[in-house]
C-alpha positions in Angstrom: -38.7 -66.4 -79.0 -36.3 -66.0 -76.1 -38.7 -67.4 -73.9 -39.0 -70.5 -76.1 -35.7 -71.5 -76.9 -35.2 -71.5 -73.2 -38.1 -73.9 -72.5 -37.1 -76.1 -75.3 -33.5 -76.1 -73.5 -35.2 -76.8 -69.6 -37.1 -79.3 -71.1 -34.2 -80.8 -73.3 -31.6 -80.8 -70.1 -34.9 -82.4 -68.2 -34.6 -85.4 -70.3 -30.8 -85.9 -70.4 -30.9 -86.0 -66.3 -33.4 -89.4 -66.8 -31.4 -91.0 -69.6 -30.5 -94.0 -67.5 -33.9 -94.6 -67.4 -34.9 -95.1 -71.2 -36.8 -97.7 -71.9 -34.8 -98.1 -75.3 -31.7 -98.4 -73.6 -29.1 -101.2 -72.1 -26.8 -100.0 -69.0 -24.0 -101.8 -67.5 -23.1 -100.6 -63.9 -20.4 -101.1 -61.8 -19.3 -99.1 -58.7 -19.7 -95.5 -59.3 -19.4 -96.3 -63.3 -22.4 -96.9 -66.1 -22.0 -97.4 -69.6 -25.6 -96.8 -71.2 -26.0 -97.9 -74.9 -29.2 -96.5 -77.3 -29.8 -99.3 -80.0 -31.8 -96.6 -81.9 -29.3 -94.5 -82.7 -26.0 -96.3 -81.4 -25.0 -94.1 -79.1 -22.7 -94.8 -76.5 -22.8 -92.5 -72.9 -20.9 -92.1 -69.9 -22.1 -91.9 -65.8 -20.9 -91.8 -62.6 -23.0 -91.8 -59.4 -22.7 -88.8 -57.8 -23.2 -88.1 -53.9 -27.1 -88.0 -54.1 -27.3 -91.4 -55.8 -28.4 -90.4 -58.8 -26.7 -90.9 -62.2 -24.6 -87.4 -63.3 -23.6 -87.7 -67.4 -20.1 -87.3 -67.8 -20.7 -86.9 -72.0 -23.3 -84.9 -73.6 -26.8 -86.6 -73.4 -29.1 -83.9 -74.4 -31.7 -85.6 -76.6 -29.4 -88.7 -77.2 -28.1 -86.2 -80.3 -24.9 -87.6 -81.8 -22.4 -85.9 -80.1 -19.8 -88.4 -79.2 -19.0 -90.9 -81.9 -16.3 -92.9 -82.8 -14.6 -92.1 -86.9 -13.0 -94.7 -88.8 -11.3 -94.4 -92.1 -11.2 -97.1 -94.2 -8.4 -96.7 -96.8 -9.3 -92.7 -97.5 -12.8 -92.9 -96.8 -13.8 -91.7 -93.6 -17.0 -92.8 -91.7 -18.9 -91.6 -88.7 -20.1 -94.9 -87.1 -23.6 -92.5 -85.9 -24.3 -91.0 -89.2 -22.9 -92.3 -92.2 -24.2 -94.2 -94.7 -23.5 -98.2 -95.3 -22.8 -98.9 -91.5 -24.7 -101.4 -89.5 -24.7 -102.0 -85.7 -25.8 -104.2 -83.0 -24.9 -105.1 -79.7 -24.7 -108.3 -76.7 -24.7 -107.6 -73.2 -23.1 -110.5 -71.4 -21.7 -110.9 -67.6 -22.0 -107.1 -67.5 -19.8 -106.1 -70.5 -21.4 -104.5 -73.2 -20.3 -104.6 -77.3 -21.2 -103.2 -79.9 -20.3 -104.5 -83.2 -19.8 -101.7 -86.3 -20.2 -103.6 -89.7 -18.6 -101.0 -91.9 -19.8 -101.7 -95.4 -18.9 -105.1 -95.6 -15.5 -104.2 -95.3 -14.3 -103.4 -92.0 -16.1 -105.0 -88.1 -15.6 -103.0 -85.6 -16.3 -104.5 -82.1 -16.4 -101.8 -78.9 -16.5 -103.4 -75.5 -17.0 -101.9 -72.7 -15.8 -103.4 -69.0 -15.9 -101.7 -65.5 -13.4 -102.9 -63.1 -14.1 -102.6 -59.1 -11.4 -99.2 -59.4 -14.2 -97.7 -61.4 -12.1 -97.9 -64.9 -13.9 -98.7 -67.8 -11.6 -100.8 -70.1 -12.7 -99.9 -73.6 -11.5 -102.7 -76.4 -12.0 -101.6 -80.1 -11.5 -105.0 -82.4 -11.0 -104.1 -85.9 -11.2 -107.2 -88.3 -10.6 -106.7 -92.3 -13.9 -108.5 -94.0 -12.7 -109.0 -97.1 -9.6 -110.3 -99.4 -8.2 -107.2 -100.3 -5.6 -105.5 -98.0 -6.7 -102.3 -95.9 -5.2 -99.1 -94.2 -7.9 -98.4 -91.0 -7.7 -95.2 -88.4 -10.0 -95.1 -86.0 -10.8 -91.9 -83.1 -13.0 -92.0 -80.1 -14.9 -88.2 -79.7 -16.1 -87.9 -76.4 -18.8 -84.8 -76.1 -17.6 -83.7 -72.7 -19.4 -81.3 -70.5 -18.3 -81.1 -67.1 -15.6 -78.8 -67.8 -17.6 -76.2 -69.5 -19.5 -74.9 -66.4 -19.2 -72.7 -64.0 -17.1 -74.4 -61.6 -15.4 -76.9 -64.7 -11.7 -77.4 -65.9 -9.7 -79.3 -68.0 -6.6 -80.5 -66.5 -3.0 -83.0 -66.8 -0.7 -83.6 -64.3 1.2 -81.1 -65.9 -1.8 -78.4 -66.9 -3.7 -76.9 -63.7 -6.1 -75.4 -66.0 -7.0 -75.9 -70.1 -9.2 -72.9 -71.4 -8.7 -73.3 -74.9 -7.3 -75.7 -77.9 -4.5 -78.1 -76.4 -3.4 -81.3 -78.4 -1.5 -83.4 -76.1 1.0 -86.2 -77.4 4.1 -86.5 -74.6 1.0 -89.1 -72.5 3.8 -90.0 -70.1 4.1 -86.6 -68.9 0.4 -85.4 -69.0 -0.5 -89.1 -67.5 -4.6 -88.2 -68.5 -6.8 -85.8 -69.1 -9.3 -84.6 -66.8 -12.9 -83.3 -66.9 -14.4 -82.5 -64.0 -17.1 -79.7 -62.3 -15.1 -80.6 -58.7 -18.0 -82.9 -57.6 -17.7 -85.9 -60.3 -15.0 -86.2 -63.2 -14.0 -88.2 -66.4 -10.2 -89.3 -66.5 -9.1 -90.2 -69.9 -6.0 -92.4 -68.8 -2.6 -92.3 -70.6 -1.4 -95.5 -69.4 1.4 -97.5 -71.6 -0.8 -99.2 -73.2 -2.3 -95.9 -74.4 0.7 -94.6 -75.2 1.6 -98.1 -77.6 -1.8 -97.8 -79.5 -2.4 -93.9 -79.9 -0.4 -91.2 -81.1 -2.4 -87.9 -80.3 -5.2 -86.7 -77.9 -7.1 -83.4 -78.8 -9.4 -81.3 -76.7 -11.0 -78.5 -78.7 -14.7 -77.6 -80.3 -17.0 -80.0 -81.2 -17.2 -78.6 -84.8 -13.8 -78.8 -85.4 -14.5 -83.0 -84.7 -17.4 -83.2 -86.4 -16.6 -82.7 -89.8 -16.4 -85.0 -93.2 -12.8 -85.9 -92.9 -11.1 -87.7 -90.2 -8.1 -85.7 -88.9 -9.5 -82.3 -88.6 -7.5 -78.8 -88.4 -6.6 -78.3 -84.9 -5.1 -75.0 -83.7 -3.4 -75.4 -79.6 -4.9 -72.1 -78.1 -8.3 -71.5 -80.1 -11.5 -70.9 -77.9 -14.7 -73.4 -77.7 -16.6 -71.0 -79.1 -17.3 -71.3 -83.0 -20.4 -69.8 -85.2 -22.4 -72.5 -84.6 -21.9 -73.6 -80.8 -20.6 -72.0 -77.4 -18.7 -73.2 -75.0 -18.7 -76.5 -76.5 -15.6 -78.6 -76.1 -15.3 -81.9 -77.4 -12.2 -84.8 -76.3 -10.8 -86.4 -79.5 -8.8 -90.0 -79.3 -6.6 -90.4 -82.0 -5.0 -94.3 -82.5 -2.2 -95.1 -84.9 -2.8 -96.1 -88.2 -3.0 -100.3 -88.8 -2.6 -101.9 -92.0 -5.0 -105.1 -92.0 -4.1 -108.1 -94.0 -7.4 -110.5 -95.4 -9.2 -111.5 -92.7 -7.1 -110.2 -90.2 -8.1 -108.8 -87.0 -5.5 -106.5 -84.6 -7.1 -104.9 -81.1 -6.2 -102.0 -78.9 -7.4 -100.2 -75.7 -8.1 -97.3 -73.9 -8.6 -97.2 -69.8 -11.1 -93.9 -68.8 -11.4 -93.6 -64.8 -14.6 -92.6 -63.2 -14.2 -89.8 -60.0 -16.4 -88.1 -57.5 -15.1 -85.8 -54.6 -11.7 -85.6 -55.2 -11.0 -81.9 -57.5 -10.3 -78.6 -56.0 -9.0 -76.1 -58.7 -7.9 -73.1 -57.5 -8.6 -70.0 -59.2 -5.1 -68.6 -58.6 -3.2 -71.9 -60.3 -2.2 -71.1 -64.0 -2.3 -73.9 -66.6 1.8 -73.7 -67.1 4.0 -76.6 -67.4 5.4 -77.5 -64.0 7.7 -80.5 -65.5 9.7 -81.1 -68.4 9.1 -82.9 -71.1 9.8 -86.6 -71.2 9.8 -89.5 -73.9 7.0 -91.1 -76.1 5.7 -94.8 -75.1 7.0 -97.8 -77.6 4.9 -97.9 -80.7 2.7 -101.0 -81.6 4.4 -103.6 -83.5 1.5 -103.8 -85.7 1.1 -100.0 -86.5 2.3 -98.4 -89.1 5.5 -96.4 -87.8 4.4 -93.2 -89.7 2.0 -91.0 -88.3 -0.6 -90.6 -91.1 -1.8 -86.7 -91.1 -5.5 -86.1 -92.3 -3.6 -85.3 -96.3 -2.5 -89.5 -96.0 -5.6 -90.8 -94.0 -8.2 -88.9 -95.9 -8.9 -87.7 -99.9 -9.3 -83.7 -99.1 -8.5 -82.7 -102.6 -12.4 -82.4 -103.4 -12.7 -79.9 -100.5 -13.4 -76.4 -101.6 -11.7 -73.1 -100.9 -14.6 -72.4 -98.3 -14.4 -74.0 -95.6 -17.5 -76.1 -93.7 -17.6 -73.5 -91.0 -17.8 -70.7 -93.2 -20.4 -72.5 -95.8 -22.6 -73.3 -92.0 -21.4 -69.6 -91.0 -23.3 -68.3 -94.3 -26.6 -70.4 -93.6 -26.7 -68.6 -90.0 -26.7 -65.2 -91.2 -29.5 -65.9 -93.3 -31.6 -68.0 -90.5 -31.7 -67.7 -86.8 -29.0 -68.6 -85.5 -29.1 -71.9 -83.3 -27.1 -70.9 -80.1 -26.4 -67.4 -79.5 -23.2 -66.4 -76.7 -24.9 -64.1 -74.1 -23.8 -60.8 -74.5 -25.1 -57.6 -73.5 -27.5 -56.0 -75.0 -26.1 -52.7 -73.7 -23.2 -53.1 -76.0 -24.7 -53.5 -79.2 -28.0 -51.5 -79.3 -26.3 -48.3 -80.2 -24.2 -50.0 -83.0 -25.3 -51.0 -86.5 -23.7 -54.4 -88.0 -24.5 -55.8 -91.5 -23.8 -59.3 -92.7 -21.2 -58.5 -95.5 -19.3 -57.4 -92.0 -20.2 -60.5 -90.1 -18.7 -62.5 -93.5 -15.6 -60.4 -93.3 -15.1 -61.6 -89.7 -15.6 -65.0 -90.6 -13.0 -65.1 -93.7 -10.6 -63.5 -90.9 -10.8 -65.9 -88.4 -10.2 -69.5 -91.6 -7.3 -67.5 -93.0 -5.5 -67.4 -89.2 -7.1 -70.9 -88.3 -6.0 -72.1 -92.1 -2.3 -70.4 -91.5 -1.9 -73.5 -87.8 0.7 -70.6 -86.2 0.2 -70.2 -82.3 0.4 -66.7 -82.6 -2.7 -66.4 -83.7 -4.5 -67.4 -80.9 -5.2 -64.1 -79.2 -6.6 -62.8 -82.8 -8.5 -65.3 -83.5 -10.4 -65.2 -80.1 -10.4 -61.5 -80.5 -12.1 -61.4 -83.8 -14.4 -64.8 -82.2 -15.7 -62.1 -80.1 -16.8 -59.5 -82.2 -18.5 -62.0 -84.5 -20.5 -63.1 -81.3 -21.5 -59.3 -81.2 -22.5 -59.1 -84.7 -24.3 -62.2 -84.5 -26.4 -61.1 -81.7 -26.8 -57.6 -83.6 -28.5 -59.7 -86.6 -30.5 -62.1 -84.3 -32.1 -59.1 -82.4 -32.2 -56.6 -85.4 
């Protein structure tokens, strides 16, 4: 079985290092830069051109799977424009710019371009234009599946942060000034220029599960790992954009600048990830956002939500299949010891209570008990 899952994975990293050339694909290219859109499944992916000439993903591409997508909540109903239900897309390609227009069940357009300028920015304009005669409250976020950073020779870095190894929400953009993913040969710069800092209000890097879930907000926690039940090492970038109130018919716009790199990163393994500046002050608001911050209780209905949480609901489902991605752990460790799954559930309730309780102090038990699940869920896998 071992054997399998890692020809399935060869074959399925095989494919991601060809996406560019899919036939059922659109690319726009401009220096070291491509935008590549799949009508098929509307995804939207990220390149740059690395030394060899040949097209490195900056996003996760793996089987065109929908990792990065872009949420919007209409009112208190949140959508994922890859997966949900009632939302239609197409796209135009014209003088090299690429957009995609989201019609959100008649009620909401969303219109995505994407521009590369000769610096190697791509200019990303999101349009949002009310469809109908009633007023409506929209959020939107932009989730970009990262994955340079998770390698060997990866980071996650700001101005201010040599190195980000776990959870870390930023919101003082003028003194992070971007966030960088990078594997020291190419990167992806999410810029925090004013104009990001009018338009947005918070920018999270943490699992993908913790994006991917049926409400828009999320629970973030600054200093938990990647690692969840269900995926390893898997870190996600989430774009969070102030709240806009949209009259009839009205149609209000707002952007965000991502740079392309190659050959200029160097971390050193002796640089911590501390603070070397102070804080500073918060770019102007929009004048069309709403001045409150909306937190995921305003933006989205959660009072249907159980006590259980999704993780510990897909948590459940794994101990009684095979688990999907397994951390690598030795075998040495565990082939003396006998773990159950009523233990494996304990470990799970542990680890929502501390997420659940948002305290920073947590952290290091959280990734402690994170660990030990790993060995138990190994345990069961092999048993």
């Amino acid at each position: 079985m071992k054997k399998v899952f890692v020809l399935i994975s060869a074959l399925l990293m095989s494919f991601s290092c060809f996406a560019l050339t899919v036939n059922d694909s659109v690319t726009i290219k401009n220096g070291i830069a491509a935008v590549e859109y799949v009508p098929y499944n509307g995804g939207v992916f990220l390149y740059a051109e690395g030394v060899n000439k040949k097209y490195v993903p900056l996003i996760d591409t793996v089987d065109y799977a929908a990792s990065s997508f872009i949420g919007v909540a209409v009112d208190k109903t949140y959508y994922n424009l890859r997966n949900s239900g009632g939302v239609k897309y197409d796209y135009t390609i014209e003088d090299n710019v690429l957009s995609i227009v989201y019609n959100v069940k008649n009620q909401i357009q969303l219109t995505v371009t994407y521009k590369i300028n000769k610096k190697n920015i791509i200019d990303v304009k999101y349009s949002v234009k009310n469809l109908e005669s009633v007023k409506h409250s929209v959020s939107v976020k932009s989730v970009f599946d990262t994955v340079l950073g998770e390698g060997k020779d990866g980071a996650y870095l700001t101005a201010v942060k040599n190195k980000i190894n776990s959870e870390y929400i930023i919101s003082d953009f003028e003194k992070h000034k971007y966030l960088t993913s990078t594997d020291q040969k190419v990167a992806i710069r999410f810029l925090f220029d004013s104009i990001y800092q009018k338009y947005a209000y918070k920018t999270v890097i943490a699992a993908k599960p913790f994006f991917d879930t049926s409400v828009f907000e999320g629970r973030f926690v600054e200093g938990r790992g990647f690692n969840t039940v269900l995926s390893y090492n898997n870190s996600c970038v989430g774009c969070f954009f102030k709240t806009m109130k949209l009259n009839p018919d009205e149609e209000k716009s707002f952007e965000q600048k991502i740079e392309v790199l190659r050959n200029e990163f160097a971390i050193s393994e002796n640089e911590d990830d501390d603070d070397v500046y102070g804080a500073a002050g918060n770019g102007d608001e929009g004048n069309y956002f709403s001045s409150e911050i909306k937190s995921a209780d305003d933006v989205i209905d959660e009072s249907k939500d159980s006590d259980v949480s999704e993780n510990t609901k897909d948590a459940e489902k794994v101990l009684t299949e095979e688990p999907a991605v397994v951390p690598v752990i030795s075998a040495e460790k565990t082939s003396e010891i006998n773990f159950s799954k009523e233990e494996a559930l304990e470990l799970i309730k542990k680890i929502n209570s501390l997420e659940d309780d948002g305290s920073n102090t947590n952290a290091e038990e959280i990734e402690q008990l994170q660990k030990k699940l790993n060995e138990v869920l190994l345990y069961l896998k092999n048993k």
